[in-house]
Each structure stands twice: as structure tokens, then as C-alpha cells.
KEBAKOL-332426 format. One record per residue (C-alpha): residue in three letters; residue number from 1; x, y, z. Coordinates in steps of 0.1 Angstrom, whole numbers, plus 5000, padded with zeros to 4 digits. Example, Ala and Ser with C-alpha at 12.3 -4.5 7.8 and 13.67 -1.06 7.14 Angstrom:
2
r  k  xx  yy  zz
ALA  1  5123  4955  5078 .
SER  2  5137  4989  5071 .
This chain:
113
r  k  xx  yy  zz
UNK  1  5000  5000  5000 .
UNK  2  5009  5039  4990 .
UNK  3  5004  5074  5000 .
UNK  4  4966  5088  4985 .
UNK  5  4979  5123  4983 .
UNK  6  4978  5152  5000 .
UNK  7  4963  5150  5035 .
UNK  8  4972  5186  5045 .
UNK  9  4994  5210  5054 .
UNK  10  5006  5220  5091 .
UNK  11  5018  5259  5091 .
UNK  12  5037  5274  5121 .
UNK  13  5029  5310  5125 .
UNK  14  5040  5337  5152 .
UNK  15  5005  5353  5149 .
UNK  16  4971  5331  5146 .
UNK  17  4948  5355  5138 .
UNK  18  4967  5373  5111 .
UNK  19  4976  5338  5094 .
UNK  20  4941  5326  5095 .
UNK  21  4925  5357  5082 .
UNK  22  4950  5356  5047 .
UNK  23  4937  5322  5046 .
UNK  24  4900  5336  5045 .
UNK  25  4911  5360  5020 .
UNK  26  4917  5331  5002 .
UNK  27  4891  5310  5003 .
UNK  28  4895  5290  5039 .
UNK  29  4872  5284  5060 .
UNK  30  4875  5280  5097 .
UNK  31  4867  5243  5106 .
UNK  32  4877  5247  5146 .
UNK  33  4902  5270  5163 .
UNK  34  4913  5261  5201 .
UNK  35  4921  5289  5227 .
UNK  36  4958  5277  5227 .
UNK  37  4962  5294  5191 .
UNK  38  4959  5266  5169 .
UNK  39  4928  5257  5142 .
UNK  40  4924  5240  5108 .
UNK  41  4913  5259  5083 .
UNK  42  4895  5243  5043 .
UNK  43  4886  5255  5013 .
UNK  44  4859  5227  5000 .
UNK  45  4866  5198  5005 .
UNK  46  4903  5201  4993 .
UNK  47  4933  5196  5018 .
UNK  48  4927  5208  5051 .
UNK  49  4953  5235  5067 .
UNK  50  4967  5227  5101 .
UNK  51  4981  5269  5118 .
UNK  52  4999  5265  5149 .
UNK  53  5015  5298  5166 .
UNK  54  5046  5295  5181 .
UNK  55  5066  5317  5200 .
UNK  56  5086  5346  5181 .
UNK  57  5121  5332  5189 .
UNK  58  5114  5303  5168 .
UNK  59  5113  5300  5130 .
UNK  60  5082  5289  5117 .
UNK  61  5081  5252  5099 .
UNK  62  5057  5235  5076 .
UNK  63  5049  5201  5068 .
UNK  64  5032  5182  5039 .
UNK  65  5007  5157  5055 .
UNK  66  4999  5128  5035 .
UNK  67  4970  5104  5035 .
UNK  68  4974  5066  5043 .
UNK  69  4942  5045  5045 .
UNK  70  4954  5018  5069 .
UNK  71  4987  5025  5089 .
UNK  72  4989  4982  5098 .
UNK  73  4985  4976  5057 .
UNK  74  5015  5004  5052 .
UNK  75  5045  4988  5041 .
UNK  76  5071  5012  5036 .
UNK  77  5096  5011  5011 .
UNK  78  5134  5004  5026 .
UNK  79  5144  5030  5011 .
UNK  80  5126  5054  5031 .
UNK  81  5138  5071  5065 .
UNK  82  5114  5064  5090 .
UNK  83  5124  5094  5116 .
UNK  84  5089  5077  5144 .
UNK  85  5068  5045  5133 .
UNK  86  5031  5046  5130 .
UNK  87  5019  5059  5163 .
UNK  88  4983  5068  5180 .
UNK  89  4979  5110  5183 .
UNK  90  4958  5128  5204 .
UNK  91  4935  5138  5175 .
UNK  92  4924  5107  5169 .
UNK  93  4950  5092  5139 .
UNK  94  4977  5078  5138 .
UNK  95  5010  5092  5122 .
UNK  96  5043  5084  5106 .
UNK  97  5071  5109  5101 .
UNK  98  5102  5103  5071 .
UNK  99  5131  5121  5060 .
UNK  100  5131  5131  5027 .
UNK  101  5166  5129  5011 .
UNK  102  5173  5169  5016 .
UNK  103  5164  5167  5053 .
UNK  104  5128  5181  5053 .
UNK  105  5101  5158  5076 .
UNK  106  5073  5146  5060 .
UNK  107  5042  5128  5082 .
UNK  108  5019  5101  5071 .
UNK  109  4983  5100  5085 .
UNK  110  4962  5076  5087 .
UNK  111  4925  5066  5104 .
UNK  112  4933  5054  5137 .
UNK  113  4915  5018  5139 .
């Protein structure tokens, strides 16, 4: 079994509010925002956007999150680095993180069974 595509996308930002309003401007819609400055954000039903804000001594990240339908029926490829295994998150899925070869982490999502 393979990746499905594009999940989402989890965006560090220093400032919630002004990060999820360009979204608006852009189509997003606010799906849930918490009172710790974090939300995801869609436009249709495309990709979902994942904003977390972070502190301003740190430089923001961002992550490509892609789909997996069954984490147990996963087999990954040898070749890939496997920085953490499948494992249960608090949001209800469970997620893989790899190396690509120019450093950058990518996570794998799946349904958690």
C-alpha cells in the first residue's frame, strides 16, 4: 500500500489570527480553532490547513501531511527514512514521520483503527 495524496498541510505562524484571516482571503474556512492558538482551516473539500502559533524566537516550519488509508497495511519502502513509526495521536489518527533525502520531515496520516 501507497500514500493517497495530500492530506494537509501544518503551518507554524507567530501570529494566529493574522495567518488565518490571509487564509480567508483566500478561500479558507475556519473548521475549529482552540484557545491555545491553533485551528484547521479548508477550502471545499480540498486539503485541510493545520496553523499553529509558536513563539517569536522560533522559526516557523511547515509540513506536507499525507494520506494513508490503513497504517497496519503500510509497508514502507526500505528506502525510506522512518524518523517515528506509526503511532496513535491525540487527535484521533495515527501518524508516521520520514526524511526526505534533503532533510525536510514529512508525516503520514492515517485513520486510527
Amino acid at each position: 500500500m501507497t500514500t493517497e495524496g495530500i492530506e494537509g498541510v501544518y503551518l507554524e505562524t507567530h501570529n494566529w489570527g493574522r495567518a488565518a484571516k490571509f487564509l480567508q482571503a483566500l478561500g479558507y474556512e475556519v473548521e475549529f480553532s482552540t484557545e491555545e492558538g491553533s485551528g484547521m482551516l479548508r477550502n471545499g473539500d480540498g486539503a485541510y490547513v493545520l496553523l499553529a502559533e509558536i513563539p517569536e524566537d522560533r522559526k516557523p516550519e511547515a509540513q506536507v501531511v499525507l494520506r494513508v488509508a490503513d497504517a497496519a497495511g503500510f509497508d514502507a519502502d526500505p528506502s525510506l527514512d522512518v524518523v517515528q513509526p506509526f503511532e496513535d495521536t491525540h487527535y484521533g489518527t495515527q501518524e508516521m514521520r520520514v526524511r526526505d533525502p534533503d532533510g525536510r520531515i514529512w508525516s503520514l496520516q492515517a485513520p486510527k483503527k
